[in-house]
C-alpha positions as a Markdown table, in Angstrom:
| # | Residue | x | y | z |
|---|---|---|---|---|
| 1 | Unk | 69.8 | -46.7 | 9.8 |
| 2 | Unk | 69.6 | -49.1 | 7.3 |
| 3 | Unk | 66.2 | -50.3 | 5.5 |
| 4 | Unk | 65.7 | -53.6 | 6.8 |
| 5 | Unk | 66.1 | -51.6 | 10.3 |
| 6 | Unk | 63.6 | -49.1 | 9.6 |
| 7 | Unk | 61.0 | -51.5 | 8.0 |
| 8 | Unk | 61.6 | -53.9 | 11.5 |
| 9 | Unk | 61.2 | -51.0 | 13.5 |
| 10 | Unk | 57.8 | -49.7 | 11.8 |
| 11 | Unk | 56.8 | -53.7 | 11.5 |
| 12 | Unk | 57.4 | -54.0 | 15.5 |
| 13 | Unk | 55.4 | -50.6 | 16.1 |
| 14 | Unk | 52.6 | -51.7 | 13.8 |
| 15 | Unk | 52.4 | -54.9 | 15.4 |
| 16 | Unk | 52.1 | -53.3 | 19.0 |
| 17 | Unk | 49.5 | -51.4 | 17.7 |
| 18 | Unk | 47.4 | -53.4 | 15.9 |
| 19 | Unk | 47.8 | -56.4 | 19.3 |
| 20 | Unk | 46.7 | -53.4 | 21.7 |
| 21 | Unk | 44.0 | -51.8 | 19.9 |
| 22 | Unk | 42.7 | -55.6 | 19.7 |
| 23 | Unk | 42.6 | -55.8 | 23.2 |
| 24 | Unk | 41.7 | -52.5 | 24.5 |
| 25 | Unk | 38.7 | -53.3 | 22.1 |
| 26 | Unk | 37.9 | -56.6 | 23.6 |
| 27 | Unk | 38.3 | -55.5 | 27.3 |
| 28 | Unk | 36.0 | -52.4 | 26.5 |
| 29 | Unk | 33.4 | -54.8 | 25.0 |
| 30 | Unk | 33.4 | -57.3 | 27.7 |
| 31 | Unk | 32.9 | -54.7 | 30.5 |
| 32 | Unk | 30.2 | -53.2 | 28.8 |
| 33 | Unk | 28.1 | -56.9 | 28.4 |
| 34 | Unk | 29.4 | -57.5 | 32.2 |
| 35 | Unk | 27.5 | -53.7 | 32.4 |
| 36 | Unk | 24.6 | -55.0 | 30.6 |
| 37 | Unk | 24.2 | -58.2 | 32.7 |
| 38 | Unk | 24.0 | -55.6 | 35.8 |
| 39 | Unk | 21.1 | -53.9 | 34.7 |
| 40 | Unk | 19.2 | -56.9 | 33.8 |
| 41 | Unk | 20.1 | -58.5 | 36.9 |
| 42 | Unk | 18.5 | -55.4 | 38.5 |
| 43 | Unk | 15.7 | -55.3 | 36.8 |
| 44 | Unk | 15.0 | -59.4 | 38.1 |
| 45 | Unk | 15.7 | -57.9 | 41.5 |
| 46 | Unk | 13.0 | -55.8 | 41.2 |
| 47 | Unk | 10.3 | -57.3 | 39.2 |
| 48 | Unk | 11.2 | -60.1 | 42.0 |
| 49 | Unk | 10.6 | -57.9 | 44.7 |
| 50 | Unk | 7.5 | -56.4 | 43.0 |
| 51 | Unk | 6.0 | -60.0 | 42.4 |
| 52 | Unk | 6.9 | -60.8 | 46.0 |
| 53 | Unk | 5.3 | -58.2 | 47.4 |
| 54 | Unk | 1.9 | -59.2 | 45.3 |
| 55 | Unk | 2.3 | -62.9 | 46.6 |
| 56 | Unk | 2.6 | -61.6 | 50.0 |
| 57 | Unk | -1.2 | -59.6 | 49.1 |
| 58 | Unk | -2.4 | -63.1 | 48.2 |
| 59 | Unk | -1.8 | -65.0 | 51.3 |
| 60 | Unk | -3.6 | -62.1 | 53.2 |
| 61 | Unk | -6.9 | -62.1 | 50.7 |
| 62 | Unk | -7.0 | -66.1 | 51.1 |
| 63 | Unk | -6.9 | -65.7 | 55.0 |
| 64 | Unk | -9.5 | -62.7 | 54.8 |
| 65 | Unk | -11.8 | -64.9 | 52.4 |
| 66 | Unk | -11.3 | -68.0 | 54.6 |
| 67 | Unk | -12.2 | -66.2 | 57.6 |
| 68 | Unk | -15.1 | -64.3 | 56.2 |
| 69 | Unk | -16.7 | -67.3 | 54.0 |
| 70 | Unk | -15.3 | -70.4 | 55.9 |
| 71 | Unk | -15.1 | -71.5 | 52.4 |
| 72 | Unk | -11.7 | -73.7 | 52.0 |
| 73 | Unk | -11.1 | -72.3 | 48.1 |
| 74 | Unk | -10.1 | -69.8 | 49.5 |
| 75 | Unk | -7.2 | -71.4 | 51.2 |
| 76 | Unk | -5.9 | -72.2 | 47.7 |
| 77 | Unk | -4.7 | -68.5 | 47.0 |
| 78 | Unk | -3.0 | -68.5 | 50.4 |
| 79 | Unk | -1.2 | -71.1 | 50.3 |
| 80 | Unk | 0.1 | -70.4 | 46.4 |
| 81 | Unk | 1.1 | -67.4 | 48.0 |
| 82 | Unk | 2.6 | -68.7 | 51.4 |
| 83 | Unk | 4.7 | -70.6 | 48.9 |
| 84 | Unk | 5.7 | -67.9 | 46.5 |
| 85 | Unk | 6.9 | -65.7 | 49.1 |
| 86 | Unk | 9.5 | -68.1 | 50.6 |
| 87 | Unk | 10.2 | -68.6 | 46.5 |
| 88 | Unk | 10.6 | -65.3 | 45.8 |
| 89 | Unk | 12.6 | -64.4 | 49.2 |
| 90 | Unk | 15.1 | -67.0 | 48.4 |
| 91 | Unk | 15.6 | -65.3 | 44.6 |
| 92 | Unk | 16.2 | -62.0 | 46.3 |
| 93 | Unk | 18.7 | -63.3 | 48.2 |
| 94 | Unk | 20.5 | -65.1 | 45.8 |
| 95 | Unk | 20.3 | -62.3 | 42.8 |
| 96 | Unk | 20.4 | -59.1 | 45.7 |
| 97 | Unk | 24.5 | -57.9 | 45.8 |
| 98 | Unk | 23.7 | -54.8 | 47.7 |
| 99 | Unk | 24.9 | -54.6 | 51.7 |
| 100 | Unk | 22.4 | -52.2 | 52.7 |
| 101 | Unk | 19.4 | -54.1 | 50.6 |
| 102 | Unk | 20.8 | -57.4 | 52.1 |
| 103 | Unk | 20.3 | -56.1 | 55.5 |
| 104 | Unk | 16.5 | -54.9 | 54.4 |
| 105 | Unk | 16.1 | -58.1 | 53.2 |
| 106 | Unk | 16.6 | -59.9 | 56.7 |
| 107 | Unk | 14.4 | -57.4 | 58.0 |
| 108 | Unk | 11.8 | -57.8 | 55.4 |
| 109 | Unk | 12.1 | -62.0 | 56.4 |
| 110 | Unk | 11.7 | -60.8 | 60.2 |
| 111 | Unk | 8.3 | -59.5 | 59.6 |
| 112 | Unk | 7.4 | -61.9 | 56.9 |
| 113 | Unk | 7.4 | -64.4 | 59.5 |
| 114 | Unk | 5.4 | -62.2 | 62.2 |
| 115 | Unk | 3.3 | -61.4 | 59.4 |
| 116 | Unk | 2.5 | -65.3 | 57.9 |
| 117 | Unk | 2.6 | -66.5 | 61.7 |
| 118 | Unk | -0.1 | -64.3 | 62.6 |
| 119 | Unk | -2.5 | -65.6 | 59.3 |
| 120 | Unk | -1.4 | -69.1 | 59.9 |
| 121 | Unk | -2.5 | -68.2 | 63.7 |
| 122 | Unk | -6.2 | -67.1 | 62.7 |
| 123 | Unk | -6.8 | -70.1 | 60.1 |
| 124 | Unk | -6.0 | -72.3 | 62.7 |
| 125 | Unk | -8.6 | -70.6 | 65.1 |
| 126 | Unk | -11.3 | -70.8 | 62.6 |
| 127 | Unk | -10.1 | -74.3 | 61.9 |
| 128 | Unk | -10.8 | -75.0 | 65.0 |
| 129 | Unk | -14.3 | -73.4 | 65.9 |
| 130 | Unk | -12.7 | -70.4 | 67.4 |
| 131 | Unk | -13.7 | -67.6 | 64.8 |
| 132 | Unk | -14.4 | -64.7 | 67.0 |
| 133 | Unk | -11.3 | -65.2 | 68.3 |
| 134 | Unk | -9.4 | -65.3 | 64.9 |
| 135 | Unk | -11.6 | -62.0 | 63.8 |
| 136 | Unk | -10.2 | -60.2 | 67.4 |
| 137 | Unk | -6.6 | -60.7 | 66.3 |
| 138 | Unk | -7.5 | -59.2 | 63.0 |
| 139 | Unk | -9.4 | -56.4 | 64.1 |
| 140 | Unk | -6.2 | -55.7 | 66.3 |
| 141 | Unk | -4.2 | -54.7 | 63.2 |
| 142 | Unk | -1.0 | -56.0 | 63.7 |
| 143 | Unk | -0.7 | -57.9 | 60.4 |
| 144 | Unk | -1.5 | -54.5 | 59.1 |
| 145 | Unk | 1.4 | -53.0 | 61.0 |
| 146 | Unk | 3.6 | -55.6 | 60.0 |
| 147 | Unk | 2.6 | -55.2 | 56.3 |
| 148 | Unk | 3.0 | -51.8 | 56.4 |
| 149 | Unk | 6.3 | -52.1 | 58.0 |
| 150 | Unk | 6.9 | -54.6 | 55.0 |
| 151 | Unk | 5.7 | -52.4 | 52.2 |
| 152 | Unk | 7.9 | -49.7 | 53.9 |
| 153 | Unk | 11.1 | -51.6 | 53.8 |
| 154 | Unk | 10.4 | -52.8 | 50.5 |
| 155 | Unk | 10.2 | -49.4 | 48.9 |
| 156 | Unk | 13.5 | -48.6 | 50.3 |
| 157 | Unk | 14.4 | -51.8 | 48.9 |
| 158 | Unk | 13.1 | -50.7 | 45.4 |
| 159 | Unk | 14.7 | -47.2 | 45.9 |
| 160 | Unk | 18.0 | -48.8 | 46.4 |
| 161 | Unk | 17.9 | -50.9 | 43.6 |
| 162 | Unk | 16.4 | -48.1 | 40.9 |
| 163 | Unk | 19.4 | -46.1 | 42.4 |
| 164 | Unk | 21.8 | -49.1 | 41.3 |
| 165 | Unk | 19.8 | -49.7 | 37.8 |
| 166 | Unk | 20.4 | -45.9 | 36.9 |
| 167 | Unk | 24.4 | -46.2 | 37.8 |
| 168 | Unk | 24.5 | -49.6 | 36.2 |
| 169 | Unk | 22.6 | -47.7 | 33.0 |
| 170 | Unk | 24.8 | -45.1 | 33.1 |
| 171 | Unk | 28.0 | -47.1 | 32.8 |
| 172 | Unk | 26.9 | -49.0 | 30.4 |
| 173 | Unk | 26.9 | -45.8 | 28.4 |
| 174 | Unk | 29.6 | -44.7 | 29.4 |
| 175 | Unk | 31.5 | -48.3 | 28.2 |
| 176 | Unk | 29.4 | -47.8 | 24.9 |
| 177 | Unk | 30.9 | -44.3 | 24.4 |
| 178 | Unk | 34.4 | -45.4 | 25.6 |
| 179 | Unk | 34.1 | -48.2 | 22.3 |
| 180 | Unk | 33.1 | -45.8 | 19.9 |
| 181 | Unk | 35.4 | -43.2 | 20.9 |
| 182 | Unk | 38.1 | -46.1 | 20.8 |
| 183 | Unk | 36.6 | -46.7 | 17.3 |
| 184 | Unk | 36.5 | -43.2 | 16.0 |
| 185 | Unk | 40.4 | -42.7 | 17.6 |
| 186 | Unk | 41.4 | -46.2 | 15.9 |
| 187 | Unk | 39.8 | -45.0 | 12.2 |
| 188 | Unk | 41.9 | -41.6 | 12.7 |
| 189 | Unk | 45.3 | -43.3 | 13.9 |
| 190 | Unk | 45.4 | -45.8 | 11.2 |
| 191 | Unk | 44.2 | -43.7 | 8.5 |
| 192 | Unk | 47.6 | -41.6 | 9.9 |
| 193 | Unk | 49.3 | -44.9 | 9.8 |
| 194 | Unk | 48.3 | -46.1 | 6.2 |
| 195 | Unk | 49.4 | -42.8 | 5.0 |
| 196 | Unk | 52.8 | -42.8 | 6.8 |
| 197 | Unk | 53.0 | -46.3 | 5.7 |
| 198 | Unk | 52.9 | -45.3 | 1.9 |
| 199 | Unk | 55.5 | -42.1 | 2.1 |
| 200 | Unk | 57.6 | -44.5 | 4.1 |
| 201 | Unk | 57.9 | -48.0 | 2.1 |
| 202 | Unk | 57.9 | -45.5 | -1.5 |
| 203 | Unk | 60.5 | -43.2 | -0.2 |
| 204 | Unk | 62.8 | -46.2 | 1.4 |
| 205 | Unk | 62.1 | -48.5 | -0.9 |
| 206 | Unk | 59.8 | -48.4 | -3.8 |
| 207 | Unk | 61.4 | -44.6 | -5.2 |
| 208 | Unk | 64.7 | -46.1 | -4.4 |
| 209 | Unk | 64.3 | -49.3 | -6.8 |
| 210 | Unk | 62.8 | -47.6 | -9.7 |
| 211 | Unk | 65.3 | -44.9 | -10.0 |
| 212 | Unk | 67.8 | -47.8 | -10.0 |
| 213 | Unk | 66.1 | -49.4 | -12.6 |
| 214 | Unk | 65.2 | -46.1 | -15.0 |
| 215 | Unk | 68.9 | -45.4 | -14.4 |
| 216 | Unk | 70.2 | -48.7 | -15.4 |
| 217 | Unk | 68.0 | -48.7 | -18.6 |
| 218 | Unk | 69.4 | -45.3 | -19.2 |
| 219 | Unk | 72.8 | -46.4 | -18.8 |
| 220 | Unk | 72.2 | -49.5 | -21.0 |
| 221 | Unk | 71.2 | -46.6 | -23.4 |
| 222 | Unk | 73.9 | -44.3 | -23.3 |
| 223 | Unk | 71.4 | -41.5 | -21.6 |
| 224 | Unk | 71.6 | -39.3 | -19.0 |
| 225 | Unk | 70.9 | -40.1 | -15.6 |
| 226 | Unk | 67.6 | -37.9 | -14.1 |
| 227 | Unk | 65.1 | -38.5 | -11.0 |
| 228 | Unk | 61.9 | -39.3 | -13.1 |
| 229 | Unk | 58.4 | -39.6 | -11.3 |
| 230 | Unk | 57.6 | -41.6 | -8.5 |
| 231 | Unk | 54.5 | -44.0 | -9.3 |
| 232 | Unk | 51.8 | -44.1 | -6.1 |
| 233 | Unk | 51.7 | -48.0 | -4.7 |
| 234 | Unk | 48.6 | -49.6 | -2.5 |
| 235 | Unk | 50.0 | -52.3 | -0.3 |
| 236 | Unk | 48.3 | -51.0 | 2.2 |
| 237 | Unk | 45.2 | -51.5 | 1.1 |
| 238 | Unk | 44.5 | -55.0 | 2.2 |
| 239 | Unk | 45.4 | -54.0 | 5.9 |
| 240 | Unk | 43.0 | -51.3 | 5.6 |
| 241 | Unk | 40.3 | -53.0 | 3.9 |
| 242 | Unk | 40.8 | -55.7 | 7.2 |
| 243 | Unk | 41.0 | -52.8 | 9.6 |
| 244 | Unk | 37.4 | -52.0 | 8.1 |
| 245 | Unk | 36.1 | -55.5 | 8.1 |
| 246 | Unk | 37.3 | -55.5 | 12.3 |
| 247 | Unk | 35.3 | -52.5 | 12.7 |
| 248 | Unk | 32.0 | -53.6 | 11.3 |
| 249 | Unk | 32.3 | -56.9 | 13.0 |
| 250 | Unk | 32.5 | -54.3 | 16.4 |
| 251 | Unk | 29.5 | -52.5 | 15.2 |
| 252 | Unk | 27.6 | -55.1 | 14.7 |
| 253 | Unk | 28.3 | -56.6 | 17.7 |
| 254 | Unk | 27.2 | -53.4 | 19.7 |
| 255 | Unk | 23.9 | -53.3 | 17.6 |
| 256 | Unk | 23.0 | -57.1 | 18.7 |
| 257 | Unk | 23.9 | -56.1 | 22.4 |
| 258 | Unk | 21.3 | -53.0 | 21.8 |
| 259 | Unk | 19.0 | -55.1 | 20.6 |
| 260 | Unk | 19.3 | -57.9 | 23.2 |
| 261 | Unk | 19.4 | -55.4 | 26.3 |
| 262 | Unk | 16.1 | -53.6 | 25.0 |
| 263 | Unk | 14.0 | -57.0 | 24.0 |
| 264 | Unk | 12.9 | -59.3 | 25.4 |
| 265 | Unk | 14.7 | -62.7 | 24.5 |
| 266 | Unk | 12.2 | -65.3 | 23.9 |
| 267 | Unk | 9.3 | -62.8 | 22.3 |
| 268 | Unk | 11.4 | -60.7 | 20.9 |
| 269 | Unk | 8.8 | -57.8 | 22.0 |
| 270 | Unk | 10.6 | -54.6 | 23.3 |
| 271 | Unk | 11.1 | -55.1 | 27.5 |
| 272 | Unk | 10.8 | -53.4 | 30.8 |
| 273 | Unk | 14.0 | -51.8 | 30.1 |
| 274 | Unk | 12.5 | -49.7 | 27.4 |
| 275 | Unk | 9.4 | -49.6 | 28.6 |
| 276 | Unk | 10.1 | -45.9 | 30.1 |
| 277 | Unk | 11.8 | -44.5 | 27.4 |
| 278 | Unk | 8.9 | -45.2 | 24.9 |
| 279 | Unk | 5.9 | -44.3 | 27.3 |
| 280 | Unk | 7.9 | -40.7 | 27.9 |
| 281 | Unk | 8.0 | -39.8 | 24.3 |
| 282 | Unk | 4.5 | -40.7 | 23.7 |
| 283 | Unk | 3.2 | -38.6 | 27.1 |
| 284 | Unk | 5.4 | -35.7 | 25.6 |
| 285 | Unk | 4.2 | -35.9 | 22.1 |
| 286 | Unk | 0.6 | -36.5 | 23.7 |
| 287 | Unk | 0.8 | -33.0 | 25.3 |
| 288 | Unk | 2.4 | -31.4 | 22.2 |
| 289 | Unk | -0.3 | -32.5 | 19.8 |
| 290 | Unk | -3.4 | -33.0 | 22.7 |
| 291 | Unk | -3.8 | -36.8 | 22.2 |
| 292 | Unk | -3.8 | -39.1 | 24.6 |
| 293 | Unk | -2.0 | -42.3 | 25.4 |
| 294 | Unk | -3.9 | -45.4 | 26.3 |
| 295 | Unk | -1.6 | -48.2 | 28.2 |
| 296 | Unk | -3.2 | -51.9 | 27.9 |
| 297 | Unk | -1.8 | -53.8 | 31.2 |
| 298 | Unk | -2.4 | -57.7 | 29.7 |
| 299 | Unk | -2.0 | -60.7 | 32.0 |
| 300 | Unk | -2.2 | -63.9 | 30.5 |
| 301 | Unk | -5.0 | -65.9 | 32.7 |
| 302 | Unk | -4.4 | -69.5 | 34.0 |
| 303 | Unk | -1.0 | -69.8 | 31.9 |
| 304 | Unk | 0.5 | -71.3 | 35.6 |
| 305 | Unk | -2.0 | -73.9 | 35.2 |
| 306 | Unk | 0.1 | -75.1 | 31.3 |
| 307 | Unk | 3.3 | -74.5 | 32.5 |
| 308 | Unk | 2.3 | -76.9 | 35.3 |
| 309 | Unk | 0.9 | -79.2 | 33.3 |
| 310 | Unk | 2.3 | -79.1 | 30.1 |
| 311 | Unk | 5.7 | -77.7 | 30.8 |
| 312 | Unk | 8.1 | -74.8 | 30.4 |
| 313 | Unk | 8.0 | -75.2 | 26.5 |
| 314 | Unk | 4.4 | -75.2 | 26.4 |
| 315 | Unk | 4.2 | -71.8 | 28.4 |
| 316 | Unk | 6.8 | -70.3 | 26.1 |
| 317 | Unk | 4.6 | -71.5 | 23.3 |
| 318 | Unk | 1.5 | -69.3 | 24.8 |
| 319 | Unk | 4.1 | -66.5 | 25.0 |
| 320 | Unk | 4.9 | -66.2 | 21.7 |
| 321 | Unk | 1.7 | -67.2 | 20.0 |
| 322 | Unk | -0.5 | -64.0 | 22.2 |
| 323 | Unk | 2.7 | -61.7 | 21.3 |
| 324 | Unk | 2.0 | -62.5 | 17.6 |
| 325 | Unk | -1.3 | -61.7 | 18.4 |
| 326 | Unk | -1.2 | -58.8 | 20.4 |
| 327 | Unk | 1.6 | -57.5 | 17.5 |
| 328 | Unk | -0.9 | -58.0 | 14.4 |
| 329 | Unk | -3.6 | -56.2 | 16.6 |
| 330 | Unk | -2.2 | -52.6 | 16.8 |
| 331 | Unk | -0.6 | -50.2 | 14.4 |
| 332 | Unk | 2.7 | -49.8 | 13.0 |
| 333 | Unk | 3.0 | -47.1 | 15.3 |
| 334 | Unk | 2.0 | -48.6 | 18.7 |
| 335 | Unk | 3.9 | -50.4 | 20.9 |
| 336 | Unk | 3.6 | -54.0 | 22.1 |
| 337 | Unk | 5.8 | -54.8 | 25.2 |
| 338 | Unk | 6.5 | -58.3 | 27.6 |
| 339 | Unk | 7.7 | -56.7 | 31.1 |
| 340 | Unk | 8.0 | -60.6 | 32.8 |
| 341 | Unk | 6.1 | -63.4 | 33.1 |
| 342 | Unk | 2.6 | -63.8 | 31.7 |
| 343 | Unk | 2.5 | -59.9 | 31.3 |
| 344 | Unk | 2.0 | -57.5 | 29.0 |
| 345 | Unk | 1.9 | -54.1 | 28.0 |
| 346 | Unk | 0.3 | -52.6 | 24.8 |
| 347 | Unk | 1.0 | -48.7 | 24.3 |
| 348 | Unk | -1.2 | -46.9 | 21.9 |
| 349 | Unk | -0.1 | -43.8 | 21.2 |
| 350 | Unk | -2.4 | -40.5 | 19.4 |
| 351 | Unk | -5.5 | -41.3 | 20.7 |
| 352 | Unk | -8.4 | -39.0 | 19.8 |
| 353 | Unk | -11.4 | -41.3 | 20.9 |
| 354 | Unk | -11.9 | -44.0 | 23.3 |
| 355 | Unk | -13.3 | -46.3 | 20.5 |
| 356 | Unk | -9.8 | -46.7 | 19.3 |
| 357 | Unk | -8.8 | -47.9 | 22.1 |
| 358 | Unk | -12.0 | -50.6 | 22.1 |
| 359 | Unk | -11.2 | -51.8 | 18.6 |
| 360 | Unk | -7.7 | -52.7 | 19.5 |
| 361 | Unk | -9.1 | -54.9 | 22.5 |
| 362 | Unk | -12.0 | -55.9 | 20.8 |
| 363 | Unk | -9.6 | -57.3 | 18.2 |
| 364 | Unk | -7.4 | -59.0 | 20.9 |
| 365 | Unk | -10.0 | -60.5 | 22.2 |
| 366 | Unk | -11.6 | -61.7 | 19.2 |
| 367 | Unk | -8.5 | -63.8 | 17.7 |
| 368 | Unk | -7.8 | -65.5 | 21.6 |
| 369 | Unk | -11.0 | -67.1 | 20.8 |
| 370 | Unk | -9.5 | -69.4 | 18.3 |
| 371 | Unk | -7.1 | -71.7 | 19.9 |
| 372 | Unk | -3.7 | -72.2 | 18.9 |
| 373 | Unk | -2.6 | -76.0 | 19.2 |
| 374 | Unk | 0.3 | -77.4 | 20.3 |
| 375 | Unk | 1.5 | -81.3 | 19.8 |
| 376 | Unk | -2.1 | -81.7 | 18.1 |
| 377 | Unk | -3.7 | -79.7 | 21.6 |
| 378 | Unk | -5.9 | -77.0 | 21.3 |
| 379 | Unk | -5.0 | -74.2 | 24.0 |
| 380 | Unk | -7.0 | -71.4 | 24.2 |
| 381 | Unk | -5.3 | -68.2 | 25.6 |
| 382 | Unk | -7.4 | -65.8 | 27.1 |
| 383 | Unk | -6.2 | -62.4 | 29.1 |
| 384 | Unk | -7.4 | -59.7 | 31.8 |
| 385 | Unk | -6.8 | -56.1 | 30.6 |
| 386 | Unk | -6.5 | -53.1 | 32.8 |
| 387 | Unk | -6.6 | -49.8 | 30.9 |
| 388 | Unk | -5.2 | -46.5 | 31.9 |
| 389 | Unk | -5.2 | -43.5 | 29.7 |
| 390 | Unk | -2.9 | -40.2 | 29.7 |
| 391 | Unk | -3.7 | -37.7 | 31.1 |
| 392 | Unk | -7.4 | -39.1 | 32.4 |
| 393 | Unk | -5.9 | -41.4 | 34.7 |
| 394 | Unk | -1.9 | -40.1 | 35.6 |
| 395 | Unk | 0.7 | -37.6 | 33.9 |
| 396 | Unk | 3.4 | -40.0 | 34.5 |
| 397 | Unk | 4.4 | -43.6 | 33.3 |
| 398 | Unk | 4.7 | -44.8 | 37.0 |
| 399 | Unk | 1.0 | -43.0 | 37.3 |
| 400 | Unk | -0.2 | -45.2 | 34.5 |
| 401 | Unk | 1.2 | -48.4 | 35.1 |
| 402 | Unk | 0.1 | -48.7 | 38.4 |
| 403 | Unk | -3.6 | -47.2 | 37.5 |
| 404 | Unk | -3.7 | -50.0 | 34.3 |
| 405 | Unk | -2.6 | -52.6 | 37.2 |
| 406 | Unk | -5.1 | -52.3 | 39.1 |
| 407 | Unk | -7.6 | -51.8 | 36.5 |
| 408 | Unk | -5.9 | -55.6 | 35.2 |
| 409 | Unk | -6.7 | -56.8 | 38.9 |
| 410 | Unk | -10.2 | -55.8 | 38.9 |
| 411 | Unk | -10.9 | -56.8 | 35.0 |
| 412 | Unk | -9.7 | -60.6 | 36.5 |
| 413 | Unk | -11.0 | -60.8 | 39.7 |
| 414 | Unk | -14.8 | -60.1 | 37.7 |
| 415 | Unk | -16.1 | -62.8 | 35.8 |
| 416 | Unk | -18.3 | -61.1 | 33.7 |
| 417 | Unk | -15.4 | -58.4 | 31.8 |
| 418 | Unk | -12.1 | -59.3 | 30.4 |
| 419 | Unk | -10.9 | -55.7 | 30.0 |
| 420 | Unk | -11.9 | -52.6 | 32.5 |
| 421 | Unk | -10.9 | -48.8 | 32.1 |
| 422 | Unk | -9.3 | -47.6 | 35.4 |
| 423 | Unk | -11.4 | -45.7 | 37.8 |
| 424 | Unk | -10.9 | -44.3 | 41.0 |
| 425 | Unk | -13.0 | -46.5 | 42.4 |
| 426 | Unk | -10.4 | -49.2 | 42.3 |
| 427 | Unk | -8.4 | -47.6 | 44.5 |
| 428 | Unk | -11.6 | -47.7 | 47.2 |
| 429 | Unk | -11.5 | -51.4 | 46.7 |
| 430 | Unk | -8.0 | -51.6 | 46.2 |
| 431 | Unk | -6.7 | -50.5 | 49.9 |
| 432 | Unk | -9.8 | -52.5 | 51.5 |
């Protein structure tokens, strides 16, 4: 074989490689952000669910206020919620993939219309002088039976789509480790290749022209004709040194898609999707060192009110400005976290005292009461806080988000306190 057919051959082979290392690269990177858009897509399906679920609460406390008081304010809350459950239904439907949690969903709509015929049913009684009659039908239960039928179905909902969330998770990680093992198998190969490359193109061609050229100075000498050393070459440095430049431009990539599938996009505060992770590292360090671990549940109040009035940018505005906030309240070492909406979560991690956890809320509270302005507005943020603390109040993160919930709930609903500690109390007034 001559040399122009060998360096074709190993031009055509390094080619081939080059092209499909490219695109097995590419195609491994696009199914892991198609993997990545699954489990945020998940997530929505279930803060979605969660949020309809709450809405779904709200029409029932506006019908039982209404009904109680006679007072039409109270109407207000239903309605808003009336409204966000037909919202919210629609989003599930539209974001919800799943067969099986389709099927739930018609369910769920099945009873959701028992359940918001029956309220509708007993405002209009009252509406119209018939109040005993309205309170009979309630004290019948059946809106109870239907929303326990709803919670019920709504769980299995949730179940189903945790169940997906963990697969999606796990593929994602599995497409992550497919890339660097496709990165770690591409250094190796073309290492091999660059190596190869150099014995090839110095023993076909580089060897060859200088022993024809020390041997026709020789000759031109009258000398004797000898193989004298073979002088190293680096042409392929520049393919390497682009080989190099292809693989940092991949690691970067995969840091950004780290970064964008653990934060939150517009805050830029770690999300839901970390939220676990963090809180059980600090529980396990917690019981190691015996600290505790104090989660903050923070939802912005009346922040429907600007986005309604002042727009989407507005409410974004508010977002960012009480994240800056809540960021410069804690330590280095704490947490700060948006988990949707107007919510937040603040974990503080080695507590030894409760006043620690008072100075960081004290402090939060203290700089919402300078208002931030916007298009030469002052807007004030303010915020209910629910507190829950490891392992007082629950040994697990579900156990202490949903105790800091509710103590966020009852810190709202009472005017006089913008922040509560969770007691089991609020679980009394929470199933009444």
């Amino acid at each position: 074989m001559t040399i122009k057919q060998k360096i074709t051959v190993f031009l055509t082979i390094l080619f081939i490689s080059v092209i499909g290392n490219a695109f097995l690269t590419y195609k491994l990177e696009q199914y892991s952000q198609d993997k990545a858009q699954w489990v945020q897509r998940t997530n929505n399906i279930i803060l979605t669910m969660k949020i309809y679920l709450m809405s779904m609460k709200d029409a029932e406390t506006g019908q039982r206020g209404y009904l109680l008081t006679q007072n039409s304010k109270y109407l207000e809350p239903y309605h808003t919620g009336i409204k966000n459950i037909k919202e919210y239904y629609q989003k599930l439907m539209v974001l919800t993939q799943d067969k099986s949690n389709k099927k739930l969903l018609t369910d769920i709509q099945l009873l959701e219309i028992k359940k918001i015929t029956e309220l509708q049913k007993t405002i209009d009684l009252t509406n119209n002088g018939h109040l005993s009659d309205a309170l009979f039908i309630v004290k019948e239960d059946s809106g109870k039976i239907f929303m326990d039928q709803i919670r019920e179905l709504s769980f299995k909902f949730l179940d189903r789509e945790k169940q997906l969330l963990n697969e999606h998770k796990n593929e994602f990680i599995v497409s992550r480790t497919m890339i660097l093992t496709l990165i770690a198998v591409s250094v190796t190969f073309f290492t091999m290749l660059a190596l190869f490359t150099i014995l090839f193109l110095n023993k076909t061609l580089f060897e060859p022209m200088r022993l024809l050229l020390n041997s026709t100075k020789k000759v031109e000498k009258g000398e004797q004709i000898d193989i004298g050393d073979i002088t190293t070459q680096d042409e392929m440095g520049y393919l390497l040194s682009s080989f190099y430049k292809m693989n940092e431009k991949v690691v970067q990539r995969e840091i950004s898609l780290k970064h964008k599938v653990s934060h939150d996009e517009l805050t830029q505060l770690l999300n839901r999707e970390s939220l676990y992770e963090y809180m059980g590292k600090a529980i396990q360090k917690a019981k190691q060192d015996s600290t505790k671990v104090a989660i903050l549940f923070l939802d912005l109040n009346k922040f429907k009110e600007v986005n309604d009035t002042l727009g989407h940018k507005a409410g974004d505005f508010l977002l960012i400005e009480a994240s800056k906030i809540f960021l410069n309240s804690v330590r280095s070492s704490d947490k700060v976290f948006r988990i949707g909406g107007d919510e937040f979560l603040i974990m503080l991690d080695n507590i030894s005292e409760i006043h620690q956890i008072d100075t960081v809320v004290t402090k939060i509270l203290n700089t919402l009461k300078t208002p931030v302005m916007y298009q030469n507005k002052e807007l004030f943020i303010s915020t209910s806080v629910g507190i829950a603390i490891f392992p007082d109040n629950g040994n697990s993160a579900d156990e202490l988000l949903k105790a800091s919930d509710i103590a966020m709930y009852s810190a709202k609903k009472d005017q006089t306190l913008q922040y509560k500690y969770f007691n089991l109390s609020m679980l009394k007034r929470e199933s009444d």
